[in-house]
C-alpha positions in Angstrom: 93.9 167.6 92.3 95.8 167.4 89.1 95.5 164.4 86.8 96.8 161.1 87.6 100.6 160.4 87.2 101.2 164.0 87.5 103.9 163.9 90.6 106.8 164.1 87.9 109.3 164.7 91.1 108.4 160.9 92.2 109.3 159.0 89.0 112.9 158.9 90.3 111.2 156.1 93.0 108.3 155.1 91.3 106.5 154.2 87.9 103.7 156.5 86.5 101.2 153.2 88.1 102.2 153.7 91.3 102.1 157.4 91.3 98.6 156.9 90.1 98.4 154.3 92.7 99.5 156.7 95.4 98.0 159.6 94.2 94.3 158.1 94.8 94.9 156.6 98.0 95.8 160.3 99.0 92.6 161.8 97.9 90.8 158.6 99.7 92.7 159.6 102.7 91.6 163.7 102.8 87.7 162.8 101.4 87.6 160.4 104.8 89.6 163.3 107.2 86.6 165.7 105.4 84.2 163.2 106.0 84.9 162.4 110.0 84.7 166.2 110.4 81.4 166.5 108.7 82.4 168.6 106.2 82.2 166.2 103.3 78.7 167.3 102.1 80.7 170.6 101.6 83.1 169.4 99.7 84.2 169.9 96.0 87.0 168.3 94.3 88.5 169.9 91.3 90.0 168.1 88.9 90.5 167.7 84.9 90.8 164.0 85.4 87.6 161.5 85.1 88.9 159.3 87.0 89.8 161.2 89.8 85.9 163.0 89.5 84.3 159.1 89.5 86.4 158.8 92.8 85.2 161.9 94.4 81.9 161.5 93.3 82.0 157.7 94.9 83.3 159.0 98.1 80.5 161.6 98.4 81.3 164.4 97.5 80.6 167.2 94.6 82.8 167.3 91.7 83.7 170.6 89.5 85.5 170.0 86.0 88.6 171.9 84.5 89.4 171.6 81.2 92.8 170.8 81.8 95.6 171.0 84.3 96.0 175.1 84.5 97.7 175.2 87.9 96.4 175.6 91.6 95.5 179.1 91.3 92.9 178.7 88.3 91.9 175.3 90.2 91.1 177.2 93.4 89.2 179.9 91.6 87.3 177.5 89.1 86.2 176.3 92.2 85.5 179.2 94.0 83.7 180.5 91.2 81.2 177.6 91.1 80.2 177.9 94.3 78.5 181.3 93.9 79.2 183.5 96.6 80.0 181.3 99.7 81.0 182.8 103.1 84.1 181.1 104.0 86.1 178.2 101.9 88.7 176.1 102.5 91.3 175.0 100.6 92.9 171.6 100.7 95.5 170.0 99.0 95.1 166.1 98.0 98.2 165.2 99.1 98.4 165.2 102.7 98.9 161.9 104.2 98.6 162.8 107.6 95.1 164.7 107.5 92.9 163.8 110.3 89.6 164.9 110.9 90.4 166.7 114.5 92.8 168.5 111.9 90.0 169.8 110.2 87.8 170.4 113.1 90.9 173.0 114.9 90.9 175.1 111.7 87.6 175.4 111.9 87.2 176.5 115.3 89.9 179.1 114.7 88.1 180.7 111.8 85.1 181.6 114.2 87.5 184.1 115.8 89.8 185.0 112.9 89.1 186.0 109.3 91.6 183.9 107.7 93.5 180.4 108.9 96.7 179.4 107.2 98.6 175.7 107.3 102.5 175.9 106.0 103.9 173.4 104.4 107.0 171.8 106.7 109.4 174.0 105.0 106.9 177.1 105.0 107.3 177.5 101.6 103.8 176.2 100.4 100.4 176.4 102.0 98.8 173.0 102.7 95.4 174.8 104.1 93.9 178.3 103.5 90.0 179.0 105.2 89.4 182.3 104.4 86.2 184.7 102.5 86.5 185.0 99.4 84.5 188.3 99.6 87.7 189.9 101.8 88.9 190.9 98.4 92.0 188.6 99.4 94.1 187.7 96.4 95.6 184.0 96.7 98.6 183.2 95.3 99.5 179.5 94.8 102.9 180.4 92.9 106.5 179.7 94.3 106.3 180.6 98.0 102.4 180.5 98.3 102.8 180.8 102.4 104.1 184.5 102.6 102.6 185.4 99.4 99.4 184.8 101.6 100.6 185.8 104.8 101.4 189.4 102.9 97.9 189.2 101.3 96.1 189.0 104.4 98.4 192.2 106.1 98.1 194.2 103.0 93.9 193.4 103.8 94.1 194.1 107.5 92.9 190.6 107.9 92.9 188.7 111.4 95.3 185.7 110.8 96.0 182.4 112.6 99.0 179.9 111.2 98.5 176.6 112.7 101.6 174.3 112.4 101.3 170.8 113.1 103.0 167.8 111.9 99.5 166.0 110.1 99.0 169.5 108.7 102.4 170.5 107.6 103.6 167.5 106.2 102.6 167.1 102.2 103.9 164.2 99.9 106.1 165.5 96.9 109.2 164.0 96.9 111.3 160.7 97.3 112.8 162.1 100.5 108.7 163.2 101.7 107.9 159.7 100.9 110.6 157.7 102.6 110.3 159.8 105.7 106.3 159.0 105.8 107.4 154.9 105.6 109.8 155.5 108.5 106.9 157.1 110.7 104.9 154.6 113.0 101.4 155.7 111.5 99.0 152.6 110.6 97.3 154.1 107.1 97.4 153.1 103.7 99.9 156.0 102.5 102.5 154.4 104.4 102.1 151.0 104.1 102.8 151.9 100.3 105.5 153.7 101.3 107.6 151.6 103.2 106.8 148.3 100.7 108.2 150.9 97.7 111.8 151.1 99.5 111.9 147.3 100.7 
């Protein structure tokens, strides 16, 4: 997760507080989906912002510290990297509103019979989930069209590969249009609560 007040394509709708605002109640949101899973006590939260670490920490799970904001790829390997040499790791997002914990529980049922497990964004341009092993040798690539930078990645591997599309899974929170379609959807959760009280 990047600092607070970093979702810059948001301030058209809403001040720096309330993209702080927001921005927590997201992470609170995927800690809990991570958490009714059982995966929480697996989970690491990478972040250069204190705050953002006391929250993780506070919701239970392990924190790991960048220096500063360097961009998803150097998150994802800072992360990797402290973990030693795990077997599999999944990547999350903090910004998915409609994460739920049966979510969680489908990918990982589908990495026991593939090698790698890959969630699009809605316009299957980004990746919103990646479970793969890190030592496949797979190279990740979090820059402008992350989901066939990785789709290509696990081919040029010979890697087994499921895509799972579904709307909790697909759907990620970046702009004013993402966050007045989540108030307009009849889903009881904090996210869009805030949402539909920021375009009353």
């Amino acid at each position: 997760m990047k600092s607070s007040g970093a979702k810059s394509r948001l301030s058209p709708v809403l001040s720096r507080a309330e993209r702080e605002e927001l921005e927590f109640m997201l992470l609170s949101g995927v800690l809990r989906a991570l958490r009714g899973a059982g995966l929480l006590e697996a989970t690491h939260v990478v972040s250069s912002d204190p705050r953002i670490l006391r929250l993780a920490r506070r919701s239970g799970a392990d924190i790991i510290q960048e220096a500063g904001d360097e961009g998803v790829n150097a998150a994802v390997d800072a992360g990797v990297g402290a973990l030693g040499r795990p077997r599999k790791v999944l990547v999350l997002p903090s910004d998915l509103p409609l994460l739920r914990a049966s979510h969680l529980k489908h990918i990982i049922a589908l990495s026991e019979l593939l090698q790698v497990v890959i969630v699009p964004s809605t316009s299957f341009n980004g990746t919103n989930a990646l479970l793969y092993a890190p030592e496949s040798g797979m190279i990740l690539s979090y820059d402008n069209d992350s989901f066939w930078n990785h789709i290509r990645a696990t081919g040029r591997k010979g890697l087994s590969t499921g895509v799972v599309s579904k709307q909790g899974l697909t759907f990620d929170l970046d702009t004013p249009e993402d966050l007045r379609r989540l108030a307009h959807l009849r889903v009881n959760i904090p996210a869009a609560d805030f949402a539909r009280r920021a375009f009353r």
